[in-house]
FITOR-780638 format. One record per residue: z, y, x of N, C-alpha, C in turn; residue in one letter. Coordinates in steps of 0.2 Angstrom, whole numbers, plus 5000, padded with zeros to 4 digits. Each point is the difference from the previous one (the first is absolute). Layout:
REM residues N
ZYXZYXZYXa...
END
This chain:
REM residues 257
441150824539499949955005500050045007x499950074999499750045006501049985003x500250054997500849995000500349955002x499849955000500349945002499949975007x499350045001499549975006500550045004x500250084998500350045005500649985002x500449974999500649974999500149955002x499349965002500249955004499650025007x499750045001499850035007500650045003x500350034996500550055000500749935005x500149954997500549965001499849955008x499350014999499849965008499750065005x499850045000499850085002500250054999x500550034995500150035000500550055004x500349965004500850045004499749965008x500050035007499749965003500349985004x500950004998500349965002499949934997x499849994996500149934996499449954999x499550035006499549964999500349935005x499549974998499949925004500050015010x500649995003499750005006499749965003x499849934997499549965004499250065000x500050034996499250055000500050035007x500650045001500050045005500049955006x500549944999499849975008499349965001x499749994993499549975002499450055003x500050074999499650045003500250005009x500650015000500149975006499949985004x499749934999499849945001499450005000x499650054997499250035004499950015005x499849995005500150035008499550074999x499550004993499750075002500550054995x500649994999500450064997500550005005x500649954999500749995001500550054999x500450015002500850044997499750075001x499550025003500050095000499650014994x499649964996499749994995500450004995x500549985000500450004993500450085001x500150035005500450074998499350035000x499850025003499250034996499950024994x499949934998499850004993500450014993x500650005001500850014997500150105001x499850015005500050085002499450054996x499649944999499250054996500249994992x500349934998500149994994500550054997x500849995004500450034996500150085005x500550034996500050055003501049995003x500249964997500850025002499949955007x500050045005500149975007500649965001x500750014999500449975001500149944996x499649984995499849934996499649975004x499750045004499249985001500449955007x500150055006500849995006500249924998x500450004995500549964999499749944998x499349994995499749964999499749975005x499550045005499949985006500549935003x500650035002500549985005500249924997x500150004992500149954998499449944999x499250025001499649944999500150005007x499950025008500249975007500849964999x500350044997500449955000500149924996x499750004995499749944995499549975005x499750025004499349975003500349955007x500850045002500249975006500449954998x500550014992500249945000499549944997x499850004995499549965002499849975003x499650035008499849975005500749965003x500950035000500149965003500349934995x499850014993500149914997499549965002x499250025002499549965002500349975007x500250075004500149975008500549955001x500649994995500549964998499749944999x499650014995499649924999499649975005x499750055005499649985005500449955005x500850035001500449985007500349944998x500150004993500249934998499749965000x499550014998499149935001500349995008x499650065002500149985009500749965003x500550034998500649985004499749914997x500249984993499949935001499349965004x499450035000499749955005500250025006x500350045004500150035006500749915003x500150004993500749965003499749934996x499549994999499749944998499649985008x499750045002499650025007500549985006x500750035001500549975005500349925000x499949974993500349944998499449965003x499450024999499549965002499950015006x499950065006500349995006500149975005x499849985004500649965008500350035001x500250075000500250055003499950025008x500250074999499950035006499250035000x499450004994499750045001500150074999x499550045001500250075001499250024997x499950064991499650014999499950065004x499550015006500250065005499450054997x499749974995499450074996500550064996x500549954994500650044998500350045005x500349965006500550045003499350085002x499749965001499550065006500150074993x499649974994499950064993500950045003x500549954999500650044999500250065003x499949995010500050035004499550085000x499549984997499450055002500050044993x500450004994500450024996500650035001x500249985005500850045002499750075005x499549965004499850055006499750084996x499649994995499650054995500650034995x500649985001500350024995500050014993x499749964997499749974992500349945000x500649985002500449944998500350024992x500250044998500350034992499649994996x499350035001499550034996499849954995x499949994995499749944995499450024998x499849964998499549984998499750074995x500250014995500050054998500050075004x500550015004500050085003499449995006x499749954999499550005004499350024996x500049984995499450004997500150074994x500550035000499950084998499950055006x500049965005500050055007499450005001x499549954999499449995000499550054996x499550025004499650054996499649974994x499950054995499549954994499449994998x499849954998499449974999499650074997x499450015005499650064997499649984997x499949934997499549984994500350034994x499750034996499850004993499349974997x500049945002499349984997500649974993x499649984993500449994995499949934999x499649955007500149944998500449985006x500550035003500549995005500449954997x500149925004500449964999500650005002x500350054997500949995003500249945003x500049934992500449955004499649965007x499350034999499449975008500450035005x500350075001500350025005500649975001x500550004996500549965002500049925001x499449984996499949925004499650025008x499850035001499550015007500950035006x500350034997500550045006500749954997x500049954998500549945000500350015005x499749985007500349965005500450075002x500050065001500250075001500750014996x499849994991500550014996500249934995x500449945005499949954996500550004994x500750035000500250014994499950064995x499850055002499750074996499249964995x499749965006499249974996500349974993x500649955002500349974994500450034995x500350055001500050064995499550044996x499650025003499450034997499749954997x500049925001499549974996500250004994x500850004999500449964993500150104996x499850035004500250064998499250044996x499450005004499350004998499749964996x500349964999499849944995500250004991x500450055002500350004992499350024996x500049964994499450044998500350054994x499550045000500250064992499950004995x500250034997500049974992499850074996x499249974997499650064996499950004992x500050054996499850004994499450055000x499649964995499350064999500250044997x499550054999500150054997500050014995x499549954997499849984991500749974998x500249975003500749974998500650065001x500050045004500550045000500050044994x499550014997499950074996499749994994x499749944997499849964994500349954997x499949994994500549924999499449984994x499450045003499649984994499749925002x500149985008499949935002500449974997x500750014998500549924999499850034993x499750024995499750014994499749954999x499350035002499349955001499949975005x500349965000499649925006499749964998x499949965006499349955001500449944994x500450014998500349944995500250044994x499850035000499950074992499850054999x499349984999499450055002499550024996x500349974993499650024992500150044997x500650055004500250054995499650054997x500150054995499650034999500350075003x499450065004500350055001500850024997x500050014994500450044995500649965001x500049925001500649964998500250025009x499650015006500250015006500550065001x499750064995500350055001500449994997x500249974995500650034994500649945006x499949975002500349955004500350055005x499650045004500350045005500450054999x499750024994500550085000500549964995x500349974998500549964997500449995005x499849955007500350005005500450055002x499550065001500350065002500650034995x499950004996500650024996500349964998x500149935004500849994998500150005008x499750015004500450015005500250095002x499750054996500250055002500650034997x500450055003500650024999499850034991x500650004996500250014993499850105003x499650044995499950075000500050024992x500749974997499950034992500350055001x500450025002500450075001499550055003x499550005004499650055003499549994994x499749974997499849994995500050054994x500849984998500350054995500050085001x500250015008499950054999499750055002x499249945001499550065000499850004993x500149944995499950034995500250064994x500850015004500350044998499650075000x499950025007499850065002499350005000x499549974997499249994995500450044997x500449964994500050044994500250064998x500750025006500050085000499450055001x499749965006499250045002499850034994x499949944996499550014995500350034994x500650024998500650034997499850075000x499950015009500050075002499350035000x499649965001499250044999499950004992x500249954995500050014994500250094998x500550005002500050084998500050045005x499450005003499650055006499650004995x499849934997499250044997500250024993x500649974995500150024996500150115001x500250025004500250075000499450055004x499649965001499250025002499650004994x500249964996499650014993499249935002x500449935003499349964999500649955000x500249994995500349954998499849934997x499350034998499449954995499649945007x500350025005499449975006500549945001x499549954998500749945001500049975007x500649975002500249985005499549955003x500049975006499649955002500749955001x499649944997500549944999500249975008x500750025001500349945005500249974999x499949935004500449934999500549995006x500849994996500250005005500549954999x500249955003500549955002500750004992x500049934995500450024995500850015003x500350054997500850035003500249934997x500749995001500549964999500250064992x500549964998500150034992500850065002x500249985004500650065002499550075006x499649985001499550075004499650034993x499749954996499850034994500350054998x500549964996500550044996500550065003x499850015008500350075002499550034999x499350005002499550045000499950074993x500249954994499950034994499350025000x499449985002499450044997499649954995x499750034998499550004992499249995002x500049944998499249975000499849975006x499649965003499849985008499850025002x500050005005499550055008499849985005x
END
């Protein structure tokens, strides 16, 4: 069971190119970590820096495109109410709040900047308190990041998915449950470890030959004490696993051990 458990850690954690990059851009999307927080913690974990580098570079990368499918989806919404807004119109009005936003954005020279290159340029939340409402923040700074808020909410919102620990490491629940719960100790165990050996790998061969090399042992101390002269002192009885009939019959030895 241990071995299985590794093997599936192994497949989702194990190479840190191959994790899940929604993990990494949802820390992102902490305003008290963000993108300097993912190479940090990448550089303490592993050691091979040029993995550590190159992972970096691809969750910013993954966090940008991303952002620009949301911002895709946002220009579409808008582009049709904007042209729903003109048909309904007398025309010839002029929304002079936009224009004004537009101009006093050209004059600051942040016409490029997105939404995002704006809120990794921003300094980070120096709350560590551990009842901090991520998605409170991003509903509270909406109107600042209104497509980035819409990203973190669908991206924050994933919930996780846990197993206990009784269940990771016991199956003596799916044994004994609330719908079969009379068993007796003995028929509990004899249930479990039966489970366990038909699921354990086939060991007849290691088996065979340790019981090969018992029997030599005992071959060989046999005439240690034969040639010391306490031959009379009988052996102590080991029980040892029965050989198959072709390990028997190479053995050749006389009486059991």
């Amino acid at each position: 069971m241990a071995t299985k458990m590794k093997q599936k850690y192994d497949k989702y954690w194990g190479a840190v190119d191959k994790m899940n990059k929604l993990l990494y851009i949802a820390a992102v999307l902490d305003p008290r970590l963000k993108l300097q927080f993912i190479g940090f913690t990448l550089k303490w974990m592993y050691d091979d820096e040029k993995a550590v580098s190159a992972l970096t570079e691809d969750v910013e990368l993954a966090t940008y495109e991303l952002y620009a499918h949301y911002e895709n989806q946002m220009e579409v919404g808008e582009g049709s109410s904007s042209s729903q807004t003109e048909l309904d119109d007398d025309g010839g009005n002029v929304d002079l709040v936009a224009e004004y936003m537009k101009q006093l954005q050209k004059e600051r020279g942040v016409v490029n900047k997105t939404e995002l290159d704006r809120y990794l340029k921003e300094d980070v939340e120096k709350s560590m308190d551990p009842k901090f409402n991520v998605l409170g923040w991003w509903k509270v700074n909406s109107h600042r990041f209104p497509t980035l808020s819409r990203m973190a909410k669908d991206v924050l919102a994933v919930p996780i998915s846990t197993v206990s620990s009784e269940a990771a490491f016991s199956t003596g629940g799916r044994v004994l449950n609330d719908f079969r719960s009379s068993l007796t100790p003995r028929i509990v165990e004899a249930l479990i470890c039966t489970q366990d050996w038909l699921r354990a790998d086939s060991s007849l061969c290691l088996v065979e030959e340790d019981s090969v090399e018992i029997v030599n042992i005992d071959e060989e101390l046999s005439m240690v004490m034969k040639a010391i002269g306490i031959s009379d002192v009988p052996l102590p009885h080991i029980n040892t696993p029965r050989m198959s009939p072709n390990v028997e019959a190479s053995t050749n030895t006389k009486g059991s051990i």
